[in-house]
C-alpha positions in Angstrom: 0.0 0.0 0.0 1.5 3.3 -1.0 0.0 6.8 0.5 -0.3 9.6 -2.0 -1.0 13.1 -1.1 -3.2 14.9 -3.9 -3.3 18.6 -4.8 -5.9 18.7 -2.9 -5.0 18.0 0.2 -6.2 14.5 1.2 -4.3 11.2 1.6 -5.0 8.7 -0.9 -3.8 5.0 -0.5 -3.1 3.8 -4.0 -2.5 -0.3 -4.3 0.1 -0.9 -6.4 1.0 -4.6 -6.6 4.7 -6.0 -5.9 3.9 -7.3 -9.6 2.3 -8.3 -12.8 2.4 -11.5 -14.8 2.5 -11.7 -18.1 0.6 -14.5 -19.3 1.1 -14.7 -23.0 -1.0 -16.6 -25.1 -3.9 -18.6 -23.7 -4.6 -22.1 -24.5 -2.2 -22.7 -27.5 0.2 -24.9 -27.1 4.0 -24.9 -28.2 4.1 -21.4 -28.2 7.4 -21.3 -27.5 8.7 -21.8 -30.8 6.8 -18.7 -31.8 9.0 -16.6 -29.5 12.1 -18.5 -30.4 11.3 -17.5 -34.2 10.9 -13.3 -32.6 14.3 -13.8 -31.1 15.3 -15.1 -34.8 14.1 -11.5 -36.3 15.8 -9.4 -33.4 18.7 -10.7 -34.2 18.3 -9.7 -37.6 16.9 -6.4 -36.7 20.0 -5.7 -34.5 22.4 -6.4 -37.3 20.6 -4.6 -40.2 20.1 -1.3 -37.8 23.3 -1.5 -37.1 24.6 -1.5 -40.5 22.6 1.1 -41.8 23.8 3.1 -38.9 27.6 2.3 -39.3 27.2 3.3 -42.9 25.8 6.4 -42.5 28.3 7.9 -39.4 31.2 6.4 -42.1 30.6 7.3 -45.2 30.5 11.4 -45.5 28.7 11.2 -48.6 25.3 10.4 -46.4 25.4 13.2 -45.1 22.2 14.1 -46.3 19.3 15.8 -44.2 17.4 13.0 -45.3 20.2 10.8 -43.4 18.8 12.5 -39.9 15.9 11.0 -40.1 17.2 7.6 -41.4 19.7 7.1 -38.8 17.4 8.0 -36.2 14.9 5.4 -37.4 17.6 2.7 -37.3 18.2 4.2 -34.0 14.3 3.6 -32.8 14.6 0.2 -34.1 17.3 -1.0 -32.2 16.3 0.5 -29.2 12.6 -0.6 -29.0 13.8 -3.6 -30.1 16.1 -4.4 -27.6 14.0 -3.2 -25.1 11.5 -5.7 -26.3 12.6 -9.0 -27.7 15.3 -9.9 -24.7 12.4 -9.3 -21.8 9.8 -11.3 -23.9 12.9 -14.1 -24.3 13.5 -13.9 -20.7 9.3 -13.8 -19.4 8.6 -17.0 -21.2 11.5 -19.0 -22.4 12.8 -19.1 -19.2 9.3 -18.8 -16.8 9.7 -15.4 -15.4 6.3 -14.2 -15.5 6.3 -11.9 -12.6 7.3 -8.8 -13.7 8.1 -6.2 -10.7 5.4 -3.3 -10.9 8.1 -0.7 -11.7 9.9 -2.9 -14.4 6.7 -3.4 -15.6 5.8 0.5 -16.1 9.4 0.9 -17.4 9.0 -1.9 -19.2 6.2 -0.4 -21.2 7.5 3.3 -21.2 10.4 2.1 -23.5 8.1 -0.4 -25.7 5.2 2.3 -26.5 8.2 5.4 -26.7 9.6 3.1 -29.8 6.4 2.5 -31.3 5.1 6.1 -30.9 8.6 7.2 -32.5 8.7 4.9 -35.2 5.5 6.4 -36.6 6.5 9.7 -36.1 10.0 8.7 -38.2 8.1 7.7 -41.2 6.2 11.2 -40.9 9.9 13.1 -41.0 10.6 10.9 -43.9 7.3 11.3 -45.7 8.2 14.9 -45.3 11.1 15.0 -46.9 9.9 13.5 -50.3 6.8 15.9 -50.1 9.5 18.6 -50.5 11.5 17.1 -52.8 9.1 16.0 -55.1 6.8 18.9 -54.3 9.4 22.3 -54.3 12.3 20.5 -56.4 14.1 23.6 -57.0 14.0 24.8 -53.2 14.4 21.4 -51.5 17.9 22.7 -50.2 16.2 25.3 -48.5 13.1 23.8 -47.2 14.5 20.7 -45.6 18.2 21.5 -43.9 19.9 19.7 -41.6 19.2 22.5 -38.6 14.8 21.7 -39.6 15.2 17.8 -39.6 17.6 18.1 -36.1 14.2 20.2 -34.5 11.6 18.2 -36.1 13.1 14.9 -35.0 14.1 16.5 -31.4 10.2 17.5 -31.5 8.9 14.4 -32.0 11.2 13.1 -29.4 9.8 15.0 -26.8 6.4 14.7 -28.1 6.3 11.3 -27.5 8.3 11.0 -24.1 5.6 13.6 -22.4 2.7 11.1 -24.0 3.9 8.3 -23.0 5.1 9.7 -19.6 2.0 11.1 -19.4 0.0 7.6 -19.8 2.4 6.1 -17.3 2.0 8.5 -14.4 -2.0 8.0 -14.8 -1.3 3.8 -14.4 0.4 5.5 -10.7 -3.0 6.7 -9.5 -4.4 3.1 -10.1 -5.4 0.6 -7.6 -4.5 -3.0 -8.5 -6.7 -4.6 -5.5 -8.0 -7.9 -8.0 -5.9 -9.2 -10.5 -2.6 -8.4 -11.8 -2.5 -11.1 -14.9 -2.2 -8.9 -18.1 -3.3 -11.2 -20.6 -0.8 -10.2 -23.2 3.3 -10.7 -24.0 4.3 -7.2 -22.1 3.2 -4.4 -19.9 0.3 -3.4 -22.4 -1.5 0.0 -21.4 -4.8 -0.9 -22.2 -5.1 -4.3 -20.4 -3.1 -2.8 -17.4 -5.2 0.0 -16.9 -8.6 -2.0 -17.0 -7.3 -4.3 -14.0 -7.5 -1.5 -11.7 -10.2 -1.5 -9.0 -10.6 2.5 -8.5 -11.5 5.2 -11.0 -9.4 4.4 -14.8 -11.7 7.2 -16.2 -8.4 9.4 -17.0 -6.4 6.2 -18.3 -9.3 5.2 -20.7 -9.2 9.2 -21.8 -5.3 9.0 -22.9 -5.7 5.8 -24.1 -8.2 6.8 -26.5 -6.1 9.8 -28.1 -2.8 8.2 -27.7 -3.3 6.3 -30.8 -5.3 8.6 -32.2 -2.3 11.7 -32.2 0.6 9.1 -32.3 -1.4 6.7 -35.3 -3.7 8.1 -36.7 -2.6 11.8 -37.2 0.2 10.5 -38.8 -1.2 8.2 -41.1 -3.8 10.9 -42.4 -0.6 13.1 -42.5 1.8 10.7 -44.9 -1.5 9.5 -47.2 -2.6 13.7 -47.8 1.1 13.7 -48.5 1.1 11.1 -51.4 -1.9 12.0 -52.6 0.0 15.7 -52.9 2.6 14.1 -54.6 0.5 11.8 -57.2 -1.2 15.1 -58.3 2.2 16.7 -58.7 3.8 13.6 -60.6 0.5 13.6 -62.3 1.4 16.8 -64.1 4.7 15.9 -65.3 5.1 15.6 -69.0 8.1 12.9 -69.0 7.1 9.4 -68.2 10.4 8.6 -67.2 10.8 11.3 -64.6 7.4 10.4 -63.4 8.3 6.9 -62.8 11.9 7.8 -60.9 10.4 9.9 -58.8 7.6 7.6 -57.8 10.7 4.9 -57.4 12.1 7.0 -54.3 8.9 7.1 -52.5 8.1 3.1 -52.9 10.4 2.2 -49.6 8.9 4.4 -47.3 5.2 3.7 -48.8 6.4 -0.3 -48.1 7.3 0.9 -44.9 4.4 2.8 -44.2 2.6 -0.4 -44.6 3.9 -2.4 -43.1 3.9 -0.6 -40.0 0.6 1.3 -40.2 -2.1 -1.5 -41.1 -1.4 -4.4 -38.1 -1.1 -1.9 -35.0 -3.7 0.1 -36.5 -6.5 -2.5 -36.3 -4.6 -3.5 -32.7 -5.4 -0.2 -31.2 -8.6 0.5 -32.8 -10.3 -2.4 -31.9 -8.8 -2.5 -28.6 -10.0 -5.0 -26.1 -12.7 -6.3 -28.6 -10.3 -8.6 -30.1 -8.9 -11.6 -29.0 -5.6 -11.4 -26.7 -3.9 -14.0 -28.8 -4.7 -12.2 -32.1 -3.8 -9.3 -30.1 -0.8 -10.4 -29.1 0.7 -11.3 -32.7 -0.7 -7.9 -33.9 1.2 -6.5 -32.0 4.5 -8.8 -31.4 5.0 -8.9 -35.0 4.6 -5.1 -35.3 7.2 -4.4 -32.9 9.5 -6.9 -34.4 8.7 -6.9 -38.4 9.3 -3.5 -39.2 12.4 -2.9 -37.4 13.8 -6.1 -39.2 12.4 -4.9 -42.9 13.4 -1.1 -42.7 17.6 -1.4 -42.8 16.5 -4.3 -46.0 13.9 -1.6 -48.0 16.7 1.1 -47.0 19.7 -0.7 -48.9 17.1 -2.0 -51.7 15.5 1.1 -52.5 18.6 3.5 -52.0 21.1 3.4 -54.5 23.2 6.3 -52.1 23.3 3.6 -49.3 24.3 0.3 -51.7 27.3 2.4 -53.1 28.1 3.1 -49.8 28.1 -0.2 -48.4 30.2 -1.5 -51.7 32.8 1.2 -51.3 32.8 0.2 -47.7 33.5 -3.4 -48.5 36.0 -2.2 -51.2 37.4 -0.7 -49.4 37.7 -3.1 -46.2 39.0 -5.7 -49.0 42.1 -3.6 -49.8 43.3 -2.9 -46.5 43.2 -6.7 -45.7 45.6 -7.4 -49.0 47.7 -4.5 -47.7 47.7 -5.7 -44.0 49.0 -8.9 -45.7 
């Protein structure tokens, strides 16, 4: 039992529970494997990330405004998942479902920061072609290093207060009944609706959390592309048409991949199953992070030449060395 003095002067006992457990999915069997198989793409995830990353602090050609925003997204990637994938490894390949309530809490301020961020990455992106492609001749002008440094220290902050915001409510909760959340990690939604006092304010951020964090971006990047196929529309030259529609198809791959799962998570909320739930949402955290440093280096001819001369030149200083 932990005492809480409120603004207004009275003393509130708050319940918070030594811990949670995690129960992961319910009634299927051999679900292990499945995890085994998440560990499979973090490891992937970890090395792609951090090749993308390497590449771009190495080679002074990226040096790019564009390159801001896609070293921070490597950046988000490795970090939410490594703040992920090793806990999930550790709850239920080796049985430690009882998380301690303040793990648990940091445990999901790190998870939903990443998620939040990763969205609002693919909206610096988006961004950045909508200029290009949209003000051609004053790109160099409209989108500098100094604007993409203060949009993505923006979103930054943006989504630390949200999600610190959503965290301190969960404080003011009393966990008197259960404390099984019936998904793979300290998920706000579930954790909020095992409380036993008044959730009224949790259920209020929990609504517009994904609607400023999902959806806002979502309508933001789709307006964009619809901008952008009037603007390629008008173009006389097939050719340029078509290569300037080839530098938007990563990010719209991206877009998609991330957008469409956690979307239909979060909207549908608690009307859907926990197990569906649950893969929603464990393969959003884990697929994109995974398939972003693989579109990056596909679609980004800057980023393969890099990577060659890199090897090139890694090649000749081992003959030399010899």
């Amino acid at each position: 039992m932990e005492p809480f003095n409120s603004a207004f002067g009275k003393n509130v006992s708050f319940v918070h529970p030594a811990y949670f457990i995690i129960s992961g999915f319910i009634g299927l069997p051999n679900m292990k494997y499945y995890y085994v198989f998440l560990f499979f793409v973090f490891v992937i995830s970890v090395l792609g990330n951090m090749t993308v990353m390497t590449v771009i602090y190495l080679d002074h050609n990226l040096r790019a405004p564009k390159y801001v925003a896609v070293f921070n997204l490597a950046f988000v990637d490795l970090l939410g998942s490594c703040a992920l994938v090793p806990k999930v490894f550790d709850i239920f390949l080796f049985n430690h479902y009882h998380v301690p309530y303040n793990d648990c809490l940091t445990f999901l301020f790190f998870c939903y920061t990443c998620l939040s961020m990763q969205a609002l990455n693919l909206v610096a992106l988006c961004y950045d072609r909508l200029m290009a492609i949209m003000f051609p001749l004053h790109y160099q002008v409209k989108i500098t290093h100094k604007i993409m440094f203060s949009l993505i220290a923006s979103f930054w902050l943006f989504a630390v207060i949200a999600v610190l915001t959503a965290v301190g409510l969960l404080t003011r909760l009393s966990f008197c009944k259960s404390v099984v959340i019936n998904s793979y990690f300290c998920d706000h939604g579930l954790m909020f609706e095992l409380a036993c006092n008044d959730n009224f304010p949790n259920l209020v951020i929990g609504f517009l959390l994904p609607i400023l964090i999902l959806w806002f971006p979502m309508v933001f990047i789709l307006s964009s592309y619809i901008c952008i196929g009037f603007a390629l529309f008008k173009v006389a030259v097939v050719k340029e048409r078509v290569k300037a529609l080839k530098t938007c198809t990563g990010h719209l791959s991206l877009v998609a991949i991330y957008f469409i799962p956690i979307l239909i998570t979060f909207t549908l909320g608690t009307e859907i199953h926990p197990n569906v739930r649950i893969i929603n949402l464990s393969l959003t955290s884990v697929f994109p992070p995974m398939l972003n440093p693989i579109v990056y280096v596909l679609y980004t001819q800057e980023i393969r030449l890099s990577i060659k001369r890199i090897l090139k030149f890694a090649q000749q200083a081992k003959v030399m060395a010899k």
